[in-house]
Backbone bond lengths (Angstrom), bond angles and torsions (degrees), N, CA, C in turn:
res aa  C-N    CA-C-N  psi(-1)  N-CA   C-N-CA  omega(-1)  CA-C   N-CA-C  phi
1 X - - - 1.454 - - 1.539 108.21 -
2 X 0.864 110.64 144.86 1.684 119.47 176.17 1.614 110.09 -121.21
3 X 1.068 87.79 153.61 1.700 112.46 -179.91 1.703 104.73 -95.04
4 X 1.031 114.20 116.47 1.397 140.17 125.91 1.367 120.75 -1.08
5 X 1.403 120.98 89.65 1.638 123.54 178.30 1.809 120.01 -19.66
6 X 1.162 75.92 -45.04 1.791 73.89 -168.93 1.679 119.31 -83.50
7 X 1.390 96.34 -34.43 1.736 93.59 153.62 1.523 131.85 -68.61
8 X 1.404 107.93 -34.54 1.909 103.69 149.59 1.541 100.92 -50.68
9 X 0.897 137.05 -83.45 1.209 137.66 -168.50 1.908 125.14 -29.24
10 X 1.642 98.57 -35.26 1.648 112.14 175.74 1.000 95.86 -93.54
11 X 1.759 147.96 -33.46 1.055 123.69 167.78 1.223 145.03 -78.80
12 X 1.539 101.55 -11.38 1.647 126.43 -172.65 2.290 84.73 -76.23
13 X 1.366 121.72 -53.97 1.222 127.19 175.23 1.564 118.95 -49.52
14 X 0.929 139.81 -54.15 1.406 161.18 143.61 1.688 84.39 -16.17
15 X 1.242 94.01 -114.27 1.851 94.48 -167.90 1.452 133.07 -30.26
16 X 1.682 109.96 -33.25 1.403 97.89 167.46 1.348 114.82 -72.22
17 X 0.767 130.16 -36.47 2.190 135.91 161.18 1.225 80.31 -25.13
18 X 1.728 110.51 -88.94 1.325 109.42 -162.16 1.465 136.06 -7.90
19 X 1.326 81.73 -57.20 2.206 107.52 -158.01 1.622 87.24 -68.66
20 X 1.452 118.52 -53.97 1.418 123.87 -143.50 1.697 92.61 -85.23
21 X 0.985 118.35 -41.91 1.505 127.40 179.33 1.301 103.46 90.73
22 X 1.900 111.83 -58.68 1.680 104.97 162.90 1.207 95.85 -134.28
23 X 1.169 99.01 155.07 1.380 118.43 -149.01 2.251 98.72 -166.30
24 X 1.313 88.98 122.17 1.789 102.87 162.47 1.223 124.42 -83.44
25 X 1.277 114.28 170.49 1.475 127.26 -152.90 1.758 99.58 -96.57
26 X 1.635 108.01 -12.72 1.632 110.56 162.85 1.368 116.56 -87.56
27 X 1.135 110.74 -29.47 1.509 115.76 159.62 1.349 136.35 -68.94
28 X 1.149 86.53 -40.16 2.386 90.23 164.52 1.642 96.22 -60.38
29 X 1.383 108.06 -63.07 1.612 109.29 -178.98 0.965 120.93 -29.41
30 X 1.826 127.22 -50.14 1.339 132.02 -155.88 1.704 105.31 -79.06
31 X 1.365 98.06 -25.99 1.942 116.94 -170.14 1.201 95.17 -86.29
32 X 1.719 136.94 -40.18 1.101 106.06 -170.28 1.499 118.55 -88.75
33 X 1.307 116.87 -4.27 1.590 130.93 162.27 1.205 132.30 -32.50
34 X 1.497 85.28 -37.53 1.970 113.59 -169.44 1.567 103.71 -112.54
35 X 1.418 119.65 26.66 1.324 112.13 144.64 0.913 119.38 -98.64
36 X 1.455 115.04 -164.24 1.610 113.78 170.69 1.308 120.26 -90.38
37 X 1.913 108.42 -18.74 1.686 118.90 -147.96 1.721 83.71 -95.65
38 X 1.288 128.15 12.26 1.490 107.55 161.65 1.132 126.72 -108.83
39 X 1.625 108.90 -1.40 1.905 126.11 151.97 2.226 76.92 70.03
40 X 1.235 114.04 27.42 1.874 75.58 172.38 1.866 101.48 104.11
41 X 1.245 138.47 -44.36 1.261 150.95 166.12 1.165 135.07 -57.52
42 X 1.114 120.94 109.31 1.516 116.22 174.83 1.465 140.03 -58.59
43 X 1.396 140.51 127.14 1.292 129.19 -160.83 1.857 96.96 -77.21
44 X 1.267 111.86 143.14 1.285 123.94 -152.52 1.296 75.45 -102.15
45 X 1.558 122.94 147.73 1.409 125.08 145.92 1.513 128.65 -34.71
46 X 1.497 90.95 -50.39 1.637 90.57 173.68 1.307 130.85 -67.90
47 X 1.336 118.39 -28.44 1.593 124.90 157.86 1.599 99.08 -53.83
48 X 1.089 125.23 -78.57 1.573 126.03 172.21 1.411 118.71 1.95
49 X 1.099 115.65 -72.46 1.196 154.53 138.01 1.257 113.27 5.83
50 X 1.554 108.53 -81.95 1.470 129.41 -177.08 1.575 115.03 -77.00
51 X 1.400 116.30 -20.52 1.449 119.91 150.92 1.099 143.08 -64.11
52 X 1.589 108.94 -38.90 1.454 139.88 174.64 1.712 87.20 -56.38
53 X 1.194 113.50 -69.60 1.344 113.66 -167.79 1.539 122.72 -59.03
54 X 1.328 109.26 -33.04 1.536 104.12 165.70 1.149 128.79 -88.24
55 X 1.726 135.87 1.90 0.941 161.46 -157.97 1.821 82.15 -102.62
56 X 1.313 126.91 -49.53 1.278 117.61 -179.65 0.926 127.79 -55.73
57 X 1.641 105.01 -51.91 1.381 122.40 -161.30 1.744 111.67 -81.37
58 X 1.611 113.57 -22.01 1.234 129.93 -175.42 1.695 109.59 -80.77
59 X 1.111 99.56 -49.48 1.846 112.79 -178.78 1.159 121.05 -123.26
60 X 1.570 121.19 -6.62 1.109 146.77 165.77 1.800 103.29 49.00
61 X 1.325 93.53 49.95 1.460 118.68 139.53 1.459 126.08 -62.95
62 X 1.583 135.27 108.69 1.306 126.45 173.35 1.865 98.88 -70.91
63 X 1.051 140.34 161.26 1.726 162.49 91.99 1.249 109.35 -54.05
64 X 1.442 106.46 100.91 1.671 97.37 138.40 1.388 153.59 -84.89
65 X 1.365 125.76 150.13 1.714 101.50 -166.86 1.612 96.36 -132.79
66 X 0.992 120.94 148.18 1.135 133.60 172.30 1.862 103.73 -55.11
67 X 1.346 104.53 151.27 1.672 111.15 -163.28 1.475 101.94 -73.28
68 X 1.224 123.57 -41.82 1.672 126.36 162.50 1.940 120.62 -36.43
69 X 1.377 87.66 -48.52 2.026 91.20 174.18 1.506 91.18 -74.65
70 X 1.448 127.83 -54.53 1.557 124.97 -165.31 1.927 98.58 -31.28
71 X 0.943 101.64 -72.00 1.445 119.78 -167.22 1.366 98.70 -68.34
72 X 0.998 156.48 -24.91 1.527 137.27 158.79 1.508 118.63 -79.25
73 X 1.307 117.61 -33.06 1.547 130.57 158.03 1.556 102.76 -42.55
74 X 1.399 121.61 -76.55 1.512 126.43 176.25 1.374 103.16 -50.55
75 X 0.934 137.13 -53.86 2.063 118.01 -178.79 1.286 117.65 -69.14
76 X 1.599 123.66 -17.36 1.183 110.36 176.83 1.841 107.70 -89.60
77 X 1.583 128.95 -13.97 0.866 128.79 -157.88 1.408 104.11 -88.45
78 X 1.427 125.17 -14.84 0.793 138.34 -132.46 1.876 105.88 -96.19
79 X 1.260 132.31 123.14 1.534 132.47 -144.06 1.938 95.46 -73.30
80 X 1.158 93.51 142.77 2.094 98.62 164.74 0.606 94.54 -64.77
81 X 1.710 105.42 148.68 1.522 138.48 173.20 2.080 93.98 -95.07
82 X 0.867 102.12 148.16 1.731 107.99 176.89 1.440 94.42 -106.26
83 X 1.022 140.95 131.54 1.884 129.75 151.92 1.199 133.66 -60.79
């Protein structure tokens, strides 16, 4: 059976938390660089984001983030306005 990209992906996230216990949002970056599952790409906050959140809802794992990412997480998530 194989796993599903994106659950490598919530679990590969999950464990580095783990290891690091705390751990920054340049540091997830720098770790996830040096896998393979980022082909070269940077994990966008907003993916972050959208992992953090399914990582909850899936295994219902909390992430915590410091209130500074909270609030930049929420402005970047946040849908375009069209004029």
């Amino acid at each position: 059976m194989t796993i599903p990209a994106k659950f490598k992906e919530y679990i590969w996230l999950v464990n580095t938390i783990r290891k690091a216990r705390r751990i920054s949002f340049a540091e997830i970056q720098e770790k996830w660089l040096d896998t393979d599952m980022s082909e070269g790409v940077e994990l966008a906050r907003s993916t972050f984001a959208r992992h953090k959140d399914a990582i909850e809802d899936i295994f219902g794992i909390y992430i915590l983030t410091h209130p500074i990412w909270q609030k930049a997480l929420r402005q970047e998530s946040r849908p375009m306005q069209h004029p």
